[in-house]
C-alpha positions in Angstrom: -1.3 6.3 1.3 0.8 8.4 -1.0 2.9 11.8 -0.2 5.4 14.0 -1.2 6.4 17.4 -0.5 7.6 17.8 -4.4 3.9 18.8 -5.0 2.9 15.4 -7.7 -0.1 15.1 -5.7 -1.2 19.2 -5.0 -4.1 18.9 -7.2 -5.2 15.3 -6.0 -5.4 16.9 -2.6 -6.9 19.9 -3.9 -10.0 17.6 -5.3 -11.0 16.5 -1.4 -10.1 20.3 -0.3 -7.1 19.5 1.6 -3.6 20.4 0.7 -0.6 17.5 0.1 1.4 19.4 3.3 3.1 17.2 6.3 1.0 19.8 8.8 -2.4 19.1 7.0 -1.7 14.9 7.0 -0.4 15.3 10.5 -3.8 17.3 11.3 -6.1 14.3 9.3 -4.4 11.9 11.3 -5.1 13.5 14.7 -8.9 14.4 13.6 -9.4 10.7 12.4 -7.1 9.1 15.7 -4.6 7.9 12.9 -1.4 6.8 14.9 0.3 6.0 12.1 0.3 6.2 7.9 2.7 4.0 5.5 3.4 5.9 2.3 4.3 4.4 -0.9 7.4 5.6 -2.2 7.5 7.6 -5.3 10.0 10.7 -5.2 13.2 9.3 -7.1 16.1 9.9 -5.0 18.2 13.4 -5.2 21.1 11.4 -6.0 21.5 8.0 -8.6 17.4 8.6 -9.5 18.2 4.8 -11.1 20.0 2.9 -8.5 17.7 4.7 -5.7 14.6 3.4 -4.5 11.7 5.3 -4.9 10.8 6.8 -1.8 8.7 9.6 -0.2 10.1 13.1 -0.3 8.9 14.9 3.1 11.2 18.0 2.5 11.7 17.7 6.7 14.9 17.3 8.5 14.2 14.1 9.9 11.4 11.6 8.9 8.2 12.6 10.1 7.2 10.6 13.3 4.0 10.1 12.3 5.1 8.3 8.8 7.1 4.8 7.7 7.3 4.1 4.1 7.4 1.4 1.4 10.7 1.3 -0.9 8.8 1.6 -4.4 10.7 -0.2 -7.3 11.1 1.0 -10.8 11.8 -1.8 -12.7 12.1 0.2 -15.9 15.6 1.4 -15.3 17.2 -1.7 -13.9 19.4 -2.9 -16.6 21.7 -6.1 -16.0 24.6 -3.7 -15.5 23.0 -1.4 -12.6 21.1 -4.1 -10.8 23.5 -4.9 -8.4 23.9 -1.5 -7.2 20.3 -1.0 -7.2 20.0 -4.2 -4.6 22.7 -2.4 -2.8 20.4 0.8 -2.3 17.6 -1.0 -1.5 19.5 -2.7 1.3 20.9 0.8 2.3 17.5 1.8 3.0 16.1 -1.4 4.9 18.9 -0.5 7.8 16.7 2.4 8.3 13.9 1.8 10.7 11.0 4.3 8.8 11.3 1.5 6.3 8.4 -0.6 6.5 8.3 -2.5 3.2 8.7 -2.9 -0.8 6.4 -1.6 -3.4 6.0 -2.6 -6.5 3.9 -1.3 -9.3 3.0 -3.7 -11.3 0.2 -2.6 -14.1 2.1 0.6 -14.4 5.0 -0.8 -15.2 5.1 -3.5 -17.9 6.1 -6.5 -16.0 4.6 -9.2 -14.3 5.1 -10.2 -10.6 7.2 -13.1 -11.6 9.5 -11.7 -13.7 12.7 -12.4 -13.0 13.5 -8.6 -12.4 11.4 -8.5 -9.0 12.7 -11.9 -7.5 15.7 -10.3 -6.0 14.0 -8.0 -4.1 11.6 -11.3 -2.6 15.1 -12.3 -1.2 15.4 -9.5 0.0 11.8 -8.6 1.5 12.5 -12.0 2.9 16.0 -11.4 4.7 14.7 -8.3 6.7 11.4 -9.3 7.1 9.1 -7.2 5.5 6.5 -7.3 2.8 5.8 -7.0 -0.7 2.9 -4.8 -1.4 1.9 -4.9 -4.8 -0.5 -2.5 -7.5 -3.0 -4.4 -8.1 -6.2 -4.1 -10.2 -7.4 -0.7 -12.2 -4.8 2.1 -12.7 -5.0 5.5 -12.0 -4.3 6.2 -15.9 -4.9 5.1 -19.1 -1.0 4.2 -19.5 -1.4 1.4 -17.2 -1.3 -2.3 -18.7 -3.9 -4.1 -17.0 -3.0 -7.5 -17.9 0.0 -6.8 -15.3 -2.1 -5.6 -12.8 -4.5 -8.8 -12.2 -4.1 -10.7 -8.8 -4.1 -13.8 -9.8 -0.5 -13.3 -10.7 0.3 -13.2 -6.7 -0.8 -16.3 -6.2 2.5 -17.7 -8.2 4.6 -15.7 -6.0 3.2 -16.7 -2.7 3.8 -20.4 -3.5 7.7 -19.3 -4.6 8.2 -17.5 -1.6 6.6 -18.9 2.1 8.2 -16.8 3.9 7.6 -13.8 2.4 4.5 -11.7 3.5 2.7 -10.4 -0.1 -0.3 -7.7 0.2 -3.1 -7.0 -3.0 -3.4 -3.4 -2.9 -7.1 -2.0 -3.6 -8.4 -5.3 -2.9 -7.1 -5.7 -7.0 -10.5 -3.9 -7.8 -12.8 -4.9 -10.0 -11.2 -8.4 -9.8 -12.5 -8.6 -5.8 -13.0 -12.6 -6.1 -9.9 -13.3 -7.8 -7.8 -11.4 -5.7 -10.2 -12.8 -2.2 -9.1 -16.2 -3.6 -5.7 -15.9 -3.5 -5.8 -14.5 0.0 -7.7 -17.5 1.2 -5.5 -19.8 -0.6 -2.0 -18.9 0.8 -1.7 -18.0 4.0 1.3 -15.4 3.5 -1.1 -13.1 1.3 -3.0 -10.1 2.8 -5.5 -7.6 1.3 -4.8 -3.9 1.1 -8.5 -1.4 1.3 -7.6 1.4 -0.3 -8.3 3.2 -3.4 -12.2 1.3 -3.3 -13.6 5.1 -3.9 -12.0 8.5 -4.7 -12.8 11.9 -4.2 -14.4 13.9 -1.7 -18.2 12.7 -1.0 -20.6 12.7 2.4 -20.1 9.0 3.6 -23.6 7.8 3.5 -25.5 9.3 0.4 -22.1 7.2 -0.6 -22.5 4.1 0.8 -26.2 4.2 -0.1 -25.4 5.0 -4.0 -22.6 2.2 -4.2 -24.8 -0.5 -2.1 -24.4 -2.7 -5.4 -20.5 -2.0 -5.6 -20.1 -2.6 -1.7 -22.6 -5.5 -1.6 -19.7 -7.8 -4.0 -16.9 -6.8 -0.6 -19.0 -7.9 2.3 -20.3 -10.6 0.3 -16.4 -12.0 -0.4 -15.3 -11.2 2.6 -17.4 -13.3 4.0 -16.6 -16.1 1.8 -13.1 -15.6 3.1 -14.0 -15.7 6.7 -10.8 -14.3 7.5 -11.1 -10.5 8.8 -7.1 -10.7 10.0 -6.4 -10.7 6.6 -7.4 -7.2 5.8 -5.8 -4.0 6.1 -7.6 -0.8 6.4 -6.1 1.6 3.7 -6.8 4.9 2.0 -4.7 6.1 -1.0 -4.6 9.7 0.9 -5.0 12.3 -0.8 -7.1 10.5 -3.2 -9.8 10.8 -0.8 -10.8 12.3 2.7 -10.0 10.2 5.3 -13.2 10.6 7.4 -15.5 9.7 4.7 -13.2 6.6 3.7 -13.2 5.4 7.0 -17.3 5.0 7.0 -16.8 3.0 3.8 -14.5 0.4 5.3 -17.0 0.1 8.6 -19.8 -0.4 6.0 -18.1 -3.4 4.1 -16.9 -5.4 7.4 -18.2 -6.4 10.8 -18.1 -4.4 14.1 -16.3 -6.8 15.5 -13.3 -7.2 12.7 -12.7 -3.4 13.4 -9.9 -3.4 16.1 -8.4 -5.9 13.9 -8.8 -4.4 9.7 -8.0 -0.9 11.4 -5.3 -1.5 13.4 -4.3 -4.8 14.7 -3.6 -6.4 11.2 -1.3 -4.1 10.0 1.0 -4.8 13.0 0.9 -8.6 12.2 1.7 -7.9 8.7 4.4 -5.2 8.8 6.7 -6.5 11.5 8.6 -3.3 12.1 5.6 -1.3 13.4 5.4 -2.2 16.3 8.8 -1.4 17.5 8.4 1.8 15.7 5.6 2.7 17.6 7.2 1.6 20.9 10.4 4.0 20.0 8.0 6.9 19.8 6.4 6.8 22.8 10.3 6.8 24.7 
């Protein structure tokens, strides 16, 4: 999911009628029994905007309890004679525990997974323990490179780094088979649900008009046979989270629901748990 209190995302919000506020996202959560919501990061930081990670701006005090976030990375302003400091942020940021991973935009941002400019930040993923979630598929603009954004790509990374837990964002829609194979193939790559639809809609004149579109999911995922390798995700405020939530029941089994809704992120993103445990003290 995406937020920021900087307002990049008012009039995304405003297209499912909600508003991009902590107190309307807190309010989704608790309508939809949400415990829990893991922005991607895409303020630039106050201070350094080019040696900070990208992270998301909540304009509180303190984090908001009901958030963690992914450290985004901007590989467009690493140069070889800031990257060290860069690193250095990052690893600033990993000490804190609302930091549940790394983000990486690949598709807006014209490099490839493997370039040499993300591989330090594998090493790093690795040494805390966290994942890499990855862009993958269509882009929310016409800027986007697509040929950056295809999830085959992943499949190179997963084999150069075991350890390292990598997730396909959106499922790398429309490349659903491509990116299903990969996941099947390595066992340290997971799939990400969001951004499958956008905007507000009543969930099943939806799921009835996109049959066809829905129909190539549930077919894959059952050539994958593996439901504890997907991750219930939405892209809020791209879309209301009631109505996306009927769309992901549609496309797997009752019975993989405790696990793609809940169960799977806390395999996948180790710090959750803990997390979790610290806010029920």
């Amino acid at each position: 999911m995406h937020f920021s209190a900087r307002g990049i995302f008012d009039m995304t919000a405003e297209n499912i009628g909600a508003k991009c506020t902590l107190a309307e996202l807190k309010k989704q959560f608790e309508q939809n029994n949400v415990v829990l919501g893991i922005g991607m990061g895409v303020d630039k930081s106050g201070e350094a905007p080019h040696t900070n990670p990208q992270i998301i701006y909540h304009g509180a005090a303190e984090f908001p309890p009901f958030l963690m976030q992914c450290l985004g990375v901007d590989a467009s302003v690493i140069t070889p004679g800031n990257a060290a400091e860069v690193l250095e942020s990052f690893e600033r940021k990993m000490n804190e525990p609302t930091t549940a991973g790394i983000k990486i935009y690949t598709g807006y941002q014209p490099f490839y997974a493997t370039d040499e400019i993300y591989r330090p930040f594998y090493r790093l993923a690795q040494k805390y323990e966290v994942p890499v979630v990855f862009h993958m598929g269509d882009t929310a603009n016409s800027m986007g490179r697509l040929k950056y954004s295809h999830p085959l790509i992943v499949d190179e990374v997963a084999v150069d780094f075991p350890q390292v837990k990598f997730i396909i964002a959106h499922c790398g829609t429309p490349w659903i088979v491509d990116a299903v194979e990969v996941a099947a193939k390595n066992k340290n790559v997971y799939i990400d649900l969001s951004g499958l639809m956008e905007g507000r809609f009543e969930a099943k004149a939806q799921i009835e008009h996109f049959k066809p579109y829905l129909d190539v999911f549930r077919t894959w995922f059952n050539y994958l046979g593996n439901y504890k390798k997907l991750m219930y995700g939405s892209d809020w405020p791209l879309v209301d989270l009631q109505a996306y939530i009927e769309v992901i029941k549609s496309i797997v089994p009752e019975k993989a629901y405790e696990d793609v809704f809940y169960n799977n992120a806390l395999r996948v993103f180790d710090r959750i748990p803990a997390y979790l445990c610290n806010l029920d003290r």
